[in-house]
Each structure stands twice: as C-alpha cells, then as structure tokens.
N, C-alpha and C positions, 0 to 999 in steps of 0.2 A: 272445440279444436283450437281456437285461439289464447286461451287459455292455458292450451297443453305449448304450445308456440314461443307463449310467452317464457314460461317456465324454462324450456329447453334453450333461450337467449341466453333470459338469465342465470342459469347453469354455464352456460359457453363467458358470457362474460366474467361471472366472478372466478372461472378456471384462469381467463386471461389473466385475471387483474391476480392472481396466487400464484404464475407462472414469473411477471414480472415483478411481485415482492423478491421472491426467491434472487431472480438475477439482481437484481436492486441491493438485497442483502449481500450474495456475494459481491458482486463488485465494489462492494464497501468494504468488505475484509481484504478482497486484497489489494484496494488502495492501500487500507492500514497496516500490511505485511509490507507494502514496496516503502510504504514509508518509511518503517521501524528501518529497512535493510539499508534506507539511503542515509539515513539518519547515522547507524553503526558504520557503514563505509567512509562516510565524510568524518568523524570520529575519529578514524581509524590514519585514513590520509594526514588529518591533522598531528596524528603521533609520530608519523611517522616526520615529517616535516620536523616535527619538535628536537625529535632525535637526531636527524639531520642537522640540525641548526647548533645541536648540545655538540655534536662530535666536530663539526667546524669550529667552533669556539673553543673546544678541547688544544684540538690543534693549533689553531693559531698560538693559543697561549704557552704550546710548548714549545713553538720556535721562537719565542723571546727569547 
C-alpha cells in the first residue's frame, strides 16, 4: 500500500511540476510579445518626434 502511495505522490507532483513549466513557458512568451510591442512603440514615438523636429525646422527656415 505504500508503494501504491508513493507512486500516486509522485504522479501528483510531476503533474505539478508540468502544470508550472506550462505557466513558466507562457509567461515567457508574453514577457517577449510586451517586449517586442514596447520596443515597436518606443520606435514609433521616436518617428514621430523625428518628424516633429523635420517640420519645425522646415518652418523656421521658411521664415527666413
């Protein structure tokens, strides 16, 4: 009987321990989705800044 005991642990633990890769693994994909997304936003803000900065300089030089 302890035998069968044990086996039924270890059935319960190695379920844990395949329940918490799974969450493990996802929570690593979508750290790596928020990152790619902050990565492209921040990207993106910078363009947009760049642009900003092209069309202010645009202008000043036209009111010379």
């Amino acid at each position: 009987m302890k035998n069968r005991q044990r086996g039924v642990a270890l059935l319960m633990v190695l379920f844990i321990l395949a329940l918490m890769m799974i969450l493990a693994s996802a929570m690593t994909e979508r750290t790596a989705v928020m990152y790619q997304h902050t990565a492209v936003t921040l990207d993106n803000l910078q363009a947009r800044w760049y642009a900003l900065a092209a069309e202010n300089m645009a202008a000043a030089l036209l009111q010379r």
